[in-house]
N, C-alpha and C positions, 0 to 999 in steps of 0.2 A: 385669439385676443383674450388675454385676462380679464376676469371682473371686478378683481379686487385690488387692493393699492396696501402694499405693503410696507410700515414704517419699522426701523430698526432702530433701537435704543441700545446702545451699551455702555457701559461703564465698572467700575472695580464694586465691587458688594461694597454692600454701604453707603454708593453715592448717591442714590435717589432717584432711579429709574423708575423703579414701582409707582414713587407720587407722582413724578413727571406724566408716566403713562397714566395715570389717575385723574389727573388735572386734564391730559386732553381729553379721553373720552366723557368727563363733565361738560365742557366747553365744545365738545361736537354733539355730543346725547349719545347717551351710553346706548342705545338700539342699533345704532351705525357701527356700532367698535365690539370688537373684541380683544381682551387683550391674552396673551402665548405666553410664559416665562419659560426661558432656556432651562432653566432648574427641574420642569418636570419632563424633562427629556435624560434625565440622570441614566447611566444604562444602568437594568437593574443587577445589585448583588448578591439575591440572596442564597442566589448556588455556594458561596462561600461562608464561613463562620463569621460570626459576629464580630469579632477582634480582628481578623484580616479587614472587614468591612471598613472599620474605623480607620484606620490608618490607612488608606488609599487617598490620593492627589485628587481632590474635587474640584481642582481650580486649573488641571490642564484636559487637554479639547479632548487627550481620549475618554477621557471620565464621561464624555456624551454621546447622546447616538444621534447625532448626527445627520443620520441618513436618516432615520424617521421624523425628524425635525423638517429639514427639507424635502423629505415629501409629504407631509402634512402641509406645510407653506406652502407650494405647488396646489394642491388640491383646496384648497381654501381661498386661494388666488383664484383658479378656476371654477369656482364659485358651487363645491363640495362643503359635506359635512365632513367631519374626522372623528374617529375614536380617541381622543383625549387621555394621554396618561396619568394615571395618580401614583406620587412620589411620595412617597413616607419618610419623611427624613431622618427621625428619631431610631430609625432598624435600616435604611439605605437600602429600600427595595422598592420594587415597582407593586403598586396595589395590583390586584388580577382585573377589578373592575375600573372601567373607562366613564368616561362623560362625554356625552355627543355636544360636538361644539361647531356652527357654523350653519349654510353660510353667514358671512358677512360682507359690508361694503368696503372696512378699512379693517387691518389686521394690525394691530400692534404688538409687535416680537421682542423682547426685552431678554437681555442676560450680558453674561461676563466676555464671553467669547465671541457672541454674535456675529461680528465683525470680522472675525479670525479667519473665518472658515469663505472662501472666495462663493461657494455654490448657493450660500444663501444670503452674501450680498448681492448677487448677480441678480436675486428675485426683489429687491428691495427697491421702492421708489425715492422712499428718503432715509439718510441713515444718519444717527446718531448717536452721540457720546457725551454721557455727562462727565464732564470735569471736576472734581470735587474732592477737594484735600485729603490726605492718607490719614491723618488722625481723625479726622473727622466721622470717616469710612471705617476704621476699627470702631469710634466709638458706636456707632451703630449696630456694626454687624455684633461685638458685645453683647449687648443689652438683647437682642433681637435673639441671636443663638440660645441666649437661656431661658429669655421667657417665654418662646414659641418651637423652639426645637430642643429646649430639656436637657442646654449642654453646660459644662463646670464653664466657671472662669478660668480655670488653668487649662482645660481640653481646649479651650476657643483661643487664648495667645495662645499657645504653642502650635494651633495649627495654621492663625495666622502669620508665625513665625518660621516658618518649619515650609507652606507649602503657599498659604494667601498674596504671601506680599513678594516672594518670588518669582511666582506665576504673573503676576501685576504687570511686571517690570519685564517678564519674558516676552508676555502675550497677549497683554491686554492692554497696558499705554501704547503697546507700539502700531495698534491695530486704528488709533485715533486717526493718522494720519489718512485713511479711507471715509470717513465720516466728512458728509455736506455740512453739518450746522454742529457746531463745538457750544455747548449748556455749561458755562462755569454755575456752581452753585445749588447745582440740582434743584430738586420742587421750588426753591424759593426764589427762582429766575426767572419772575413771572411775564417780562417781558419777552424773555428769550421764547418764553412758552409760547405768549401769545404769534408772534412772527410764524410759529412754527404749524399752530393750526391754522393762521390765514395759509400757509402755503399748501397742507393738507386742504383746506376748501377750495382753495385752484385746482386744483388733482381731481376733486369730485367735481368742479364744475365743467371741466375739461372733457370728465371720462363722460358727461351727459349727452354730449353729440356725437 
């Protein structure tokens, strides 16, 4: 029997997972939560040159590793610590150094694909999808690509041109249809929010007997 309760966030970059996940572990206490991004499970590149690195598809499921995702999820479920990867974005490599993360009561798993992949909804108690309009979601991932990952405004459209909004529509809207509880709005759905931690504290009051 598992010890932990697994909640699953996805949505298209930009829609607001990260604040959503933010907002519940505020409203549970951050002691209880830990929150996963699918983003540092990037597989790493740095066997190849820097210019090969760049122009690779970060927004389809092979660009992740997957299988240490879900078995990290497994083992943090079974109420393990994990070696946590660090992702570099600005070079698209894996750091060599890890962070020890866990256990914990409630794991919150957040990313693009999350949803995609059948083996690590199969570990998930609740799963979710923010909804939140395409322009909205460039204008984000914009502003975000350059002042925390160091990229041009002309690298960030064309890759959201080129491979973001693609992938969207391949693999990521269509993965909604598996999700419990649909968040239009992201962070600012604060109702949608609330509903969704009352149902997370059923989950813990349940798993107490």
């Amino acid at each position: 029997m598992k010890k932990g309760i697994l909640i699953g966030i996805a949505g298209a970059s930009g829609s607001g997972k990260t604040l959503v996940s933010k907002t519940i572990m505020e409203k549970l206490g951050s002691e209880k939560v830990v929150m996963i991004q699918e983003d540092s499970y990037y597989k790493d590149l740095s066997d190849i040159p820097f210019d090969e690195r760049t122009g690779k598809n970060f927004d389809h499921p092979d660009a992740f590793d997957h299988g240490l995702l879900i078995d990290h999820m497994a083992r943090l479920l079974d109420g393990h610590a994990i070696s946590h990867p660090i992702y570099d974005y600005k070079t698209h490599s894996r750091l060599k150094e890890t962070r020890t993360v866990g256990p914990h009561t409630i794991i919150i798993l957040e990313g693009i694909l999350i949803l995609s992949e059948p083996r690590l909804r199969d570990l998930m108690d609740i799963k979710v999808f923010i909804d939140t309009a395409p322009d909205i979601c460039f204008i984000r991932r914009l502003k975000r690509d350059i002042e925390e990952r160091g990229r041009s405004v002309d690298s960030v459209i064309n890759q959201y041109m080129e491979t973001v909004r693609p992938m969207y529509f391949q693999f990521i809207e269509p993965a909604k249809r598996h999700a419990d509880i649909i968040i239009p709005r992201g962070g600012k759905n604060l109702v949608a929010i609330d509903i969704l931690t009352a149902k997370i504290n059923a989950l813990l009051s349940q798993q107490a007997f």
